[in-house]
C-alpha positions, 0 to 999 in steps of 0.5 A: 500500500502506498504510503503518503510522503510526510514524516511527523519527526522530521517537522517535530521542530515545527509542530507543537504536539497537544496529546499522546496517547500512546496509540493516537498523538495530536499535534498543532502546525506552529510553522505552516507546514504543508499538507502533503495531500493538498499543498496548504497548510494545515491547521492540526495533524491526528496521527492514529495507530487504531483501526477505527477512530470517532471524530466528534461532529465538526465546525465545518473544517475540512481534512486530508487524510493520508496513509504513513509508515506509521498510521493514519494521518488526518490533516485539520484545515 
């Protein structure tokens, strides 16, 4: 399965993580670093080791998903 090109520690230095919970981390784009989905900076980064996830019922943002080496990651806009 192809996987999508973002590495979360290479851009730790840039992003702020807010949560860690072992099998789901959370973390706020401080440096405008680009959603390697779309191109656009995104605003938060979910990163899931589970199966399944439940989001909460959004504000009307938009997210990119992307499949990495080492889960899931969902892109908040």
């Amino acid at each position: 399965m192809p996987t999508v090109d973002f590495d979360v520690h290479a851009n730790r230095h840039r992003l702020k993580q807010l949560r860690n919970a072992g099998d789901t981390e959370l973390y706020e784009n401080r440096d405008d670093v680009a959603c390697p989905a779309c191109g656009e900076p995104f605003t938060r980064l979910f990163v899931t080791e589970r199966a399944t996830t439940t989001f909460p019922e959004t504000d009307g943002s938009r997210f990119c998903l992307g499949n990495g080496p080492d889960g899931i990651y969902v892109f908040r806009h």
